[in-house]
N, C-alpha and C positions, 0 to 999 in steps of 0.2 A: 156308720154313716152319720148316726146323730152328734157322735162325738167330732166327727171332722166339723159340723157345720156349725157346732158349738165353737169349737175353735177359731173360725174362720170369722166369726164374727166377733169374737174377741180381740182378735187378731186386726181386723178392717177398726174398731174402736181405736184400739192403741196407737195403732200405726197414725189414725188421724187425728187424735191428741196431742201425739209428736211433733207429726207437721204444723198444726197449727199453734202449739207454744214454741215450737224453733222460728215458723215465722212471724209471729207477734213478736218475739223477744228483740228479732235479727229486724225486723222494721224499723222503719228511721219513725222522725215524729214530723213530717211535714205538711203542712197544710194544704189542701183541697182548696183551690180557686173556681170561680165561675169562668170558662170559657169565654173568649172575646166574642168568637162568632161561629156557630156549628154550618160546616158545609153543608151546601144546599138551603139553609133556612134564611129567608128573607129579614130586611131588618125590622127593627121595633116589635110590634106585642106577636110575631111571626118566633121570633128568634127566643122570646121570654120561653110560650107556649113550649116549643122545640126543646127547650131545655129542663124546664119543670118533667117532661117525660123522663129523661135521662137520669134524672136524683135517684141516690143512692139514701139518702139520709135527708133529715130536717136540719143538721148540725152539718157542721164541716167535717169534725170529729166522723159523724155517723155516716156522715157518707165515705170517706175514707175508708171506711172500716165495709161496709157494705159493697164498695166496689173491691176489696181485699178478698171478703170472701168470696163473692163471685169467680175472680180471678184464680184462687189457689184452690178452690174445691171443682176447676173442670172436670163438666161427665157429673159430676153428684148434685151442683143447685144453679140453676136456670136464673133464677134473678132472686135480690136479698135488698133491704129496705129497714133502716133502723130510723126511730121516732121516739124523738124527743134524752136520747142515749140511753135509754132505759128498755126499747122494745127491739126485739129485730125478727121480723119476718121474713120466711125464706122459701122461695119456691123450688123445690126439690125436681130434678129430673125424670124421665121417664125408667132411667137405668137404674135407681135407689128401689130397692126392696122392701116391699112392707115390714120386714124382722129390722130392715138396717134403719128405720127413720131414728128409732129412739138413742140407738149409740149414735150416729150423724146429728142429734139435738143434744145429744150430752158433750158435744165433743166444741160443738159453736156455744154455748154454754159456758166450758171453760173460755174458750178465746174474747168470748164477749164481757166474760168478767175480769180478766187481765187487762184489757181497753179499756172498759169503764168501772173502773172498784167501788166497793164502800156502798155498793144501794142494790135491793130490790130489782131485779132481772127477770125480761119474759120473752121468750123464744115462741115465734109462731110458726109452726110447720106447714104448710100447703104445698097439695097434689099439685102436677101438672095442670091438672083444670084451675089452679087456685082455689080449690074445695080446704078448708083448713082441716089437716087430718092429726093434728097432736099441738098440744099448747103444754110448754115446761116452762114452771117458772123456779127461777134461780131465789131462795131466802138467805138473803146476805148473814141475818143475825145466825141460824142455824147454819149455814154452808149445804140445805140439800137442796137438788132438785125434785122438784114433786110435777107428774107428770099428768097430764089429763089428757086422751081423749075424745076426739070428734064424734 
C-alpha cells in the first residue's frame, strides 16, 4: 500500500508539471486590461474598491498569471496572488492533502519560473483558512527549491 501511495503522488507531481508547462508553453502573451465596469458595482471609488478585490496580481503580467493558475488548477487552489513578479501566494483547497502541498508548490514553482525568468522566486502556500502552511523559495543562481515550513 505504501508503495501505491508513493506512486500516486509521484504520479499527481508529474502529471501536474506537464499540465502546467504544456499550458505555459501553449499560452499566448496577451495582456490583462482593467475592466470598464464590474456588474453590479456603482460608479467611481464604488467600482475602484470592487475591483482592487478582484486582482490577481500588482503587475499585469502577475495578474494574468495568477488568474491562469486559478483557472487551470480547479479542485486544487481557491485563489493565487502574485506581487511584485517575484512572489505568488496561493490559497490551496480543502481537497489538497497535506503529503500533496509540497509536489503542488514545486510544480507552480516551475510555472512561475518559466513566466518570470532570470530572478529569485517565492511561492506561499495557505490552508483554506489562509493560515500560511509552506513557504518555497525558488534560487535562480543554484536552480533548487528550498522549502520551509509553517
Amino acid at each position: 500500500m505504501n508503495f501505491l501511495q508513493q506512486f500516486r503522488k509521484i504520479f499527481t507531481a508529474l502529471v501536474l508539471v506537464l499540465f502546467l508547462s504544456t499550458a505555459t508553453a501553449c499560452s499566448g502573451t496577451s495582456q490583462a486590461t482593467q475592466p470598464k465596469a464590474l456588474p453590479g458595482a456603482s460608479s467611481g471609488a464604488n467600482s475602484i474598491v470592487a475591483y482592487q478585490q478582484l486582482e490577481r496580481g500588482s503587475t499585469a503580467a502577475g495578474q494574468e498569471f495568477g488568474n491562469w493558475v486559478v483557472q487551470t488548477a480547479k479542485g486544487m487552489v481557491k485563489d493565487a496572488y502574485v506581487r511584485d513578479n517575484n512572489k505568488l501566494g496561493v490559497v490551496i483547497t480543502p481537497q489538497v492533502r497535506p503529503n500533496e502541498v509540497k509536489s503542488l508548490a514545486s510544480s507552480l514553482a516551475q510555472g512561475f519560473h518559466k513566466n518570470f525568468p532570470n530572478q529569485d522566486l517565492t511561492i506561499l502556500m495557505y490552508a483554506p483558512d489562509k493560515k500560511l502552511i509552506l513557504t518555497a523559495k525558488y534560487d535562480e543562481q543554484s536552480k533548487q527549491i528550498q522549502y520551509q515550513g509553517a
